[in-house]
N, C-alpha and C positions, 0 to 999 in steps of 0.2 A: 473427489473420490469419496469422502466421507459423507457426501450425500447421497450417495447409490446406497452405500454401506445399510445408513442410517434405515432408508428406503427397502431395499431388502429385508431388514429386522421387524421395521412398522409391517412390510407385507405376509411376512413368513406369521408373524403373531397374530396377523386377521386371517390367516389359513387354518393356523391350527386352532383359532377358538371355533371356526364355523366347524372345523370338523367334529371338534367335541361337545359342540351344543344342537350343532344341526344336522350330523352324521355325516355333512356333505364332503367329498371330494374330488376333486379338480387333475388331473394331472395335467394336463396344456399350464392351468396356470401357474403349479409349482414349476413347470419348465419355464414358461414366461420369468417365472421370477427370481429363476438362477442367472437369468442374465444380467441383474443389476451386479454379483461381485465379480463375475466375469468381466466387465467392461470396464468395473473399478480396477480391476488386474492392468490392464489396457491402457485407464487413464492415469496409472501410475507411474507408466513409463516415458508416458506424454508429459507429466508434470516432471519425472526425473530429467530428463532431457531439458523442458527447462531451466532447471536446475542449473544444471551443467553450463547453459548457454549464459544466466548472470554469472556466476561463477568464474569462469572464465572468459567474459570478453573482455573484448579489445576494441579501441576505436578506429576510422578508418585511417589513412595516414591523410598526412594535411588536417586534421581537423583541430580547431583553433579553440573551442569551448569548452565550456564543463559538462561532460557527459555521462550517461549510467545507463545499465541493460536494467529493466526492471518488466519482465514477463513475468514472473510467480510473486505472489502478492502475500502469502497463506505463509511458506513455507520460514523457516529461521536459517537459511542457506544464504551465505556471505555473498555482498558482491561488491562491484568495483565501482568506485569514481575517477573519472579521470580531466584531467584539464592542459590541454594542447599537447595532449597526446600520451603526460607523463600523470603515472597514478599518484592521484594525492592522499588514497585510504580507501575503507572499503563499512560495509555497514551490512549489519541486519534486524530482523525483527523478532523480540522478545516474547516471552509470554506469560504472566505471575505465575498461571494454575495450565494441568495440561488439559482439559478440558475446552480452556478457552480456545485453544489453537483448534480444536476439533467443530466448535461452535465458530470460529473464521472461514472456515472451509467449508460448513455446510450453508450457509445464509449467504444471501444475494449485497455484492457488495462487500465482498471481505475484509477491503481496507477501514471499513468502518466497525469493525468488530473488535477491541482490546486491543490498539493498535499503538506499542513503545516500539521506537528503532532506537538502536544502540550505533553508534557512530563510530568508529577507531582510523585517525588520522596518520600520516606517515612521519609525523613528529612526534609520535607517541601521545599526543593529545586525545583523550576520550570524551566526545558527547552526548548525550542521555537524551533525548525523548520520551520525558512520562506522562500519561495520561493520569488528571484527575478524576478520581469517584469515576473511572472507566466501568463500573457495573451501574449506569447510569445511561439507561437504552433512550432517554428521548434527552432532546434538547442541546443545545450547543457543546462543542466539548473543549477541554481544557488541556495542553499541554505544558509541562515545565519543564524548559532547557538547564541541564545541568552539565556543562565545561569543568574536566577532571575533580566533580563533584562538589563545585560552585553552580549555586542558581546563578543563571546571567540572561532570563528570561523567559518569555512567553510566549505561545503559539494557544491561538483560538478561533473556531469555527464561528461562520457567520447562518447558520440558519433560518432566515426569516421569513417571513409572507413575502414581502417587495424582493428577494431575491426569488426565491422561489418562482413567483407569478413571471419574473422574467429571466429564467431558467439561469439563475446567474451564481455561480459559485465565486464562494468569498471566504479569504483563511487571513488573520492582523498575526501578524509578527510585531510584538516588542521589544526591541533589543538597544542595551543601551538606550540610547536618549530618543533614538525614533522608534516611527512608528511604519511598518510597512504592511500595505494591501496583495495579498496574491489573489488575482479576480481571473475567470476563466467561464467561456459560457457553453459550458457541456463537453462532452469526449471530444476530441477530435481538434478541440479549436485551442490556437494558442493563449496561452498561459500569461498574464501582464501582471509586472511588480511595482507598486507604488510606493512613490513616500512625498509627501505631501503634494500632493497633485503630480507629480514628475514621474515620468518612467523612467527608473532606472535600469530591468533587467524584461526579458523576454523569455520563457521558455516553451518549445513545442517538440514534437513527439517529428523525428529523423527519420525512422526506420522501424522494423520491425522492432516495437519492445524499446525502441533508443532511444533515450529524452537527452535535449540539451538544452542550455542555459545561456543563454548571450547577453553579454552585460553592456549597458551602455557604455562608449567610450571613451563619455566624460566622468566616468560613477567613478566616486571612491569611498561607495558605501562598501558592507560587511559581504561580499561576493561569497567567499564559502560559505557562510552561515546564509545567504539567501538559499545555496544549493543545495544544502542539506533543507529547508524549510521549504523548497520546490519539492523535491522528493517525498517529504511529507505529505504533500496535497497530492501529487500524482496518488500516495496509498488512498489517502482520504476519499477522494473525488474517482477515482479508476481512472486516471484519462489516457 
């Protein structure tokens, strides 16, 4: 929405300088160019309604996993996690400056844009997702895991040429004494979690918008802090 917005403003300001320096005007294209807040009108309801749908879902019955509704990526609108069935908390995303949230919504790739989630457990436990030096537009990025305001770790992007070249997304989680890989090779395909060569967990996309987490069922790795660090990457990556 904020990109129609923006779009309108850039087009409305190159109307009105032609008109005042070159007398020229257009009426088709001042019509043409009331439709950019017209449609932002339009896709505001589209996005509310997303909204709505993290907000309150619910998973199917029977289902045995860690799951989340994650269709609006932009917005600071709570949503739910759940694991075989019962909600274990809910999370959204922050923003320092309000600017920023409006620079997430215009650029391609939102989740890469000033991206903190706030985490809030149903044991009243809270975990923090900050980005470092986040006004740092190239190059790998840095998150620090803070548990009710203890650091108890790291999250960081893998950006490289050899990943790249073979379209392969890469996020290391350091927690506690290991180390774990979340690797994925582009939209659509599932999600693999490593720790030291072993797959412990699997995440892939269910349904409309629906990611789930299946953990191996021999793992007695950190299962919630993988799902909150799955969910990270789903913003990072859009998958």
């Amino acid at each position: 929405m904020s990109r129609l917005i923006v779009l309108f403003i850039a087009g409305f300001i190159g109307l009105s300088l032609r008109y005042i320096i070159l007398g020229e005007f257009e009426l088709n294209q001042l019509l043409l160019l009331l439709m950019f807040p017209i449609a932002s009108v339009l896709l505001l309801f589209i996005m509310k309604w997303q909204y709505n749908k993290d907000r309150d879902f619910q998973p199917d019955k029977g289902e045995n996993n860690m799951v989340t509704r994650l269709g609006d990526r932009v917005s600071t609108t709570s949503k739910q996690m759940y694991k075989d069935e019962l909600q274990i908390g809910s999370y959204h995303r922050s923003y320092n400056s309000w600017w920023k949230r409006i620079v997430a919504d215009v650029m391609d790739n939102s989740g890469q844009w000033y991206l903190n989630l706030s985490f809030s457990l149903l044991n009243n436990d809270q975990v923090i997702f900050k980005q470092k030096n986040e006004n740092k537009i190239r190059g790998n990025k840095l998150w620090v895991i803070y548990h009710n305001g203890k650091e108890v770790g790291t999250v960081h992007t893998d950006y490289s040429i050899k990943n790249s070249a073979k379209l392969k997304e890469n996020l290391y989680l350091e927690y506690g004494q290991n180390t774990y890989q979340f690797k994925s090779f582009g939209i659509g395909a599932k999600t693999e979690i490593y720790n030291n060569d072993n797959t412990v967990a699997t995440g892939n996309r269910i349904g409309n918008s629906v990611y789930q987490l299946v953990m191996d069922s021999e793992n007695k790795h950190h299962s919630e802090m993988l799902f909150l660090v799955y969910i990270l990457f789903n913003y990072e990556f859009g998958q």
